[in-house]
N, C-alpha and C positions, 0 to 999 in steps of 0.2 A: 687390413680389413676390420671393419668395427660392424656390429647387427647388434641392433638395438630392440626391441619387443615390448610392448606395453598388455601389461596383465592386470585384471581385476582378481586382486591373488588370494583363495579361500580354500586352500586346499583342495580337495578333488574336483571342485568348483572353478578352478581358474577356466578364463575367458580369454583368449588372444584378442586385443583391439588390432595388433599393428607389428607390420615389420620392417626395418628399414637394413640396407645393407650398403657399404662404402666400399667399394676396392682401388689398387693401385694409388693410393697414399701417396704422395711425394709428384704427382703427374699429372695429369690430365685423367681425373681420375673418374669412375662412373658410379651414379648414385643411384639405390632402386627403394624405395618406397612403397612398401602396399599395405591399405588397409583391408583387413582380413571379410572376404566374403564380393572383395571388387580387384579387377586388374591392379597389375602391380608398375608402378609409376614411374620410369625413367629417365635420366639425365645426364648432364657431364659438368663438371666443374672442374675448375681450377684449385684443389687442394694439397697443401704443402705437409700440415702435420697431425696430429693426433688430435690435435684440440681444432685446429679448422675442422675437421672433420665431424668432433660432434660438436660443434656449435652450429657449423650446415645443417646436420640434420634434426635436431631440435627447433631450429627454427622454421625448417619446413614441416618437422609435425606439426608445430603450434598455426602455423601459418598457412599455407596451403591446404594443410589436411584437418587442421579442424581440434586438434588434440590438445587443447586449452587448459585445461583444468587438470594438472599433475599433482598427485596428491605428495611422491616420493620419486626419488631416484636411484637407482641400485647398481653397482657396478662391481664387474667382476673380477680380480683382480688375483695373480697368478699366486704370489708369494706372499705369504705371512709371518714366516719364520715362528721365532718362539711368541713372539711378540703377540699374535694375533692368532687364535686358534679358534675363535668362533667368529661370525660375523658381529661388527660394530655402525653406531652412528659415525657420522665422520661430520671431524672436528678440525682446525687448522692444525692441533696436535696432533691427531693420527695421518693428517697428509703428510706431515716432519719429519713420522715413525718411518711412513714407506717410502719417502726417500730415502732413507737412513737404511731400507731395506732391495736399494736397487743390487750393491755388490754378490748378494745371490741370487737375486734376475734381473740380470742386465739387460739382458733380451728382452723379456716381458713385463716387468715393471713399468718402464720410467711411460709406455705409450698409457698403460690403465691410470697413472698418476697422470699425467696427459690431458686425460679424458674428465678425469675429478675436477681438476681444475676447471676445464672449458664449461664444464657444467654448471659449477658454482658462478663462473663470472655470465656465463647468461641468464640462470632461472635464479641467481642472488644467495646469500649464503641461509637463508632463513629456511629454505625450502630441506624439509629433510634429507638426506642422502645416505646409504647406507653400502659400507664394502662387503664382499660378500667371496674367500678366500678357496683356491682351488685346493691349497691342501690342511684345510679343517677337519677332510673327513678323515682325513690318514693322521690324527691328532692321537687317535688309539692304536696306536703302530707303539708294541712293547719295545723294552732296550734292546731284545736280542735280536728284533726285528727293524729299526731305528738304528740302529751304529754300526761304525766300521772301524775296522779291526787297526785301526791307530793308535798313539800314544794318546792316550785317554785322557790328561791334560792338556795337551794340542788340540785334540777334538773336542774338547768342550770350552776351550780357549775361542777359538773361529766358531765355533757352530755348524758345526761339519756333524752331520745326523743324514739318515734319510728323511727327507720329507713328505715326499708322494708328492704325485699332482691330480692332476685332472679329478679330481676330487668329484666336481661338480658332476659330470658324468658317471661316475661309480654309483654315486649317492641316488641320482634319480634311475639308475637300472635297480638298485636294490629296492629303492619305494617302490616301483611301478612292477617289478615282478612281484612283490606285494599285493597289491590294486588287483595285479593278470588273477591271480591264485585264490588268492583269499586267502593266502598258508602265513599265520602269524609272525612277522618278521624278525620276533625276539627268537623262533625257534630254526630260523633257516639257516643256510650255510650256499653262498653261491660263488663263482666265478664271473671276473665281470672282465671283460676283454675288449675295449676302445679301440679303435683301430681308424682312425683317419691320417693326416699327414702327420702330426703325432701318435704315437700310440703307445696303450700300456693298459697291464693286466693287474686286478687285484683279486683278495682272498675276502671273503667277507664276511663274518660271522655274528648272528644276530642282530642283523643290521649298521654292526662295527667294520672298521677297516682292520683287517690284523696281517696284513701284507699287501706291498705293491711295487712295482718292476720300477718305475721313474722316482730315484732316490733325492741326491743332494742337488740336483739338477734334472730339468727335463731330458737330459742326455741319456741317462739310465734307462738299462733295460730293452725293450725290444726293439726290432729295427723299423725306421721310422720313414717317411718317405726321405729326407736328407738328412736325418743325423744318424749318429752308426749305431747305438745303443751298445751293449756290453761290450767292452773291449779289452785287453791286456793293459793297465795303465802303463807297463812300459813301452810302449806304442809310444808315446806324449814325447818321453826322454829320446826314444829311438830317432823318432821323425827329427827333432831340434839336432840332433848330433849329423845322422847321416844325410835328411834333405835341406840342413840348416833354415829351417824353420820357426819362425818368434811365435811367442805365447797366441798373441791375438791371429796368426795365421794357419796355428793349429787349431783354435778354440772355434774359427770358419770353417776350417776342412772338416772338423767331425759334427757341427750344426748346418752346415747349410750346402756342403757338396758331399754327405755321404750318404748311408741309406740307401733303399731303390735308386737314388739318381747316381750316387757313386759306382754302385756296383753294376747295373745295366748301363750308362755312360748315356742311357737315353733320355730317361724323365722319371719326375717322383711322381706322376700321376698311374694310379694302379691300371688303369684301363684303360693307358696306353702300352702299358708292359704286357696285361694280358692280351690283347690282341696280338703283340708280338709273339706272345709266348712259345708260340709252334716252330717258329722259325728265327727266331735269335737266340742264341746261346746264354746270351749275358741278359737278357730278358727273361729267361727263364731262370738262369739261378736268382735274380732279386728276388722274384717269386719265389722260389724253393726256402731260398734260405730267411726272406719274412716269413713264413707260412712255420718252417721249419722253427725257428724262435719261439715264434708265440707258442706252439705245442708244447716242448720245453717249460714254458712259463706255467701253462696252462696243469700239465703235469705234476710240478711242482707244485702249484697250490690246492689241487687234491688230496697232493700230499702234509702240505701244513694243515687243511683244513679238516681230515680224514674221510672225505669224501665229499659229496654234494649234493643238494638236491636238484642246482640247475648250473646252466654253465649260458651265459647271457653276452650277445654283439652288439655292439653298438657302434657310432662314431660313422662316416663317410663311407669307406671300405667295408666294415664290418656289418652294415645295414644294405649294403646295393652289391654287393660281389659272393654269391652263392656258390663259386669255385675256392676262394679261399675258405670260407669257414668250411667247406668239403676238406680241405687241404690239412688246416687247422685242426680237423677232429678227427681225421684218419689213425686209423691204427686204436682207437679208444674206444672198441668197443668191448674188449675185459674188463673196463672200469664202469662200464652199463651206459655208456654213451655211446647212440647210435641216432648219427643225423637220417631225416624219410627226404630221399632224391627229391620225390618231388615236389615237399613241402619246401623244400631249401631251393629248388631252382624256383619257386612263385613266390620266394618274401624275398622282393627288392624295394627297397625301403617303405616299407612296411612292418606293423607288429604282426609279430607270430611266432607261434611255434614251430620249430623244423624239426625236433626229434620224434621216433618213433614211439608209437602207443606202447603205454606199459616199459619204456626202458629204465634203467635205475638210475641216470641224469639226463634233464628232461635237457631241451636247450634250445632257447628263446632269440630272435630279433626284437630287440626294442631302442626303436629309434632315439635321441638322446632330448634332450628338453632342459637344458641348464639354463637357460633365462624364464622358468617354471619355478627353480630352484631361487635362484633371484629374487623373486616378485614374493615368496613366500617369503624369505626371510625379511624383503625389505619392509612388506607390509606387517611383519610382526614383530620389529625393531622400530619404526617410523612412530612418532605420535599421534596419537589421532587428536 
């Protein structure tokens, strides 16, 4: 899937012109296009990979839809490692860096490099472009929050840290509950809980990242719709001995068959587990025990942060399922979190607040906007 978004980016100011969206990559794949404020514009092509894909739809913005005049390009890009901890221009030298930076996202990398490319060889190299790093914001993750408990020249040998992800997501729940409040963002303290088919929880403090659940890999941490999140690493050794298992058939089993779809044996989609919920066993523990996780997380960074003044959902799940964040906040209300029934069953993707009046953490839906995030930095990195 790639979704593209064209912004006139000035801060509270941005403008949506456009959105485009690809899915099924590799297929007969289908393409939706819409400029914001007209129907959204459908098709099917024949797309094989990352860069067919945006180089299709680039030329259907410029082409059919009118979107001529590209001042920059931004693109988002999972892993930065040490390498790259704020966003940059991109240079044939930083495209060399993030090759050089696939072996810690295999997964997610080489398609964002992918996508550099196809854009460079259609809009030309001259056109500025700018990377823009999911985990920049977890760049203020201290040591004792950043390392694992390995031989400490091994681990700084490989680069084996935690890194955080979803950055981009955290970042604009912290701005935008900002914006909600008006409550100055150097003095706040929030929880921020992403919850789509990946998902992961940070701590946030004055704006700063100072913990979060997706470490050396998106694997970390909570449970995901198909990957397992925290596990026993003797699990890895176990499986290879007794289901005789290689590296790369375990490294599938715990990305791409665990999580809700492992565990309910039905689907990673939350809202086909919830409708089961009532009546399948193994549908309802996926549900229990995602729900049960994140609390957990959620728990614990209360506790790193010594309390909060909000606790904020975001992501797929997190914005459209009023039964999990029920789930999710249960049992919390000692700690002064108390979600109102029916402020939480009316915010389905939508912003809001669903905690009660006067409780001691407030706690927000805010839907996620990382290609806002984007356009900002590319427009204040790009030359004018």
């Amino acid at each position: 899937m790639i979704e593209v978004a064209g912004e006139a980016a000035s801060g509270r100011d941005d403008r949506k012109l456009a959105r485009a969206l690809i899915e099924r990559i590799g297929e007969e794949a289908t393409c939706e296009i819409q400029l914001f404020g007209e129907k959204p514009a459908r098709a099917s092509a024949k797309i094989e990979n990352h860069e067919q894909a945006v180089a299709y739809l680039i030329r259907e913005l410029q082409g059919s839809h009118g979107l001529r005049n590209l001042d920059a390009v931004g693109h988002r890009v999972v892993h930065g490692g040490d390498r790259f901890t704020t966003s940059v221009l991109i240079t044939d030298e930083v495209v060399a860096a993030l090759d050089e930076l696939t072996s810690l996202a295999p997964l997610h990398n080489p398609p964002s490099v992918s996508g550099i490319r196809a854009a460079r060889a259609v809009l030309g190299p001259a056109l500025p472009m700018v990377a823009v790093f999911d985990t920049s914001f977890h760049r203020t993750l201290t040591a004792e929050a950043s390392s694992y408990a390995l031989p400490y020249d091994l681990a700084e040998r490989h680069k084996i840290k935690r890194y955080g992800f979803h950055g981009l997501a955290h970042h604009y729940s912290a701005l935008r509950y900002g914006e909600i409040t008006e409550a100055p963002i150097a003095n706040s303290k929030i929880v921020t809980v992403h919850l789509g088919n990946g998902c992961s929880a940070a701590a946030i403090r004055g704006g700063e990242s100072v913990d979060t659940s997706m470490g050396f890999t998106p694997l970390e941490g909570l449970v995901m719709g198909t990957r397992s999140g925290d596990l026993d690493a003797a699990i890895v050794t176990y499986l290879a001995r007794q289901a005789n298992l290689d590296i790369a058939e375990i490294e599938n089993l715990l990305n791409q068959r665990s999580g809700l779809l492992g565990v309910s044996g039905l689907s990673n989609d939350m809202r086909r587990l919830l409708a089961d919920y009532a009546v399948n066993s193994r549908a309802r523990l996926a549900v229990d025990l995602f729900c049960y996780r994140a609390r957990k997380y959620l728990g614990a960074y209360l506790a790193v942060l010594g309390g909060a003044d909000a606790v904020i959902f975001s992501g797929g799940i997190g914005e459209n399922s009023p039964l999990v964040r029920e789930k999710i906040s249960a049992g919390m209300e000692w700690l002064g979190l108390r979600l109102d029934p029916l402020k939480n069953a009316v915010a389905v993707g939508a912003e809001a607040r669903i905690s009660t009046d006067g409780c001691g953490i407030q706690a927000y839906v805010i839907p996620s906007d990382e290609e806002a995030l984007i356009a900002r930095e590319t427009a204040k990195l790009a030359p004018r």
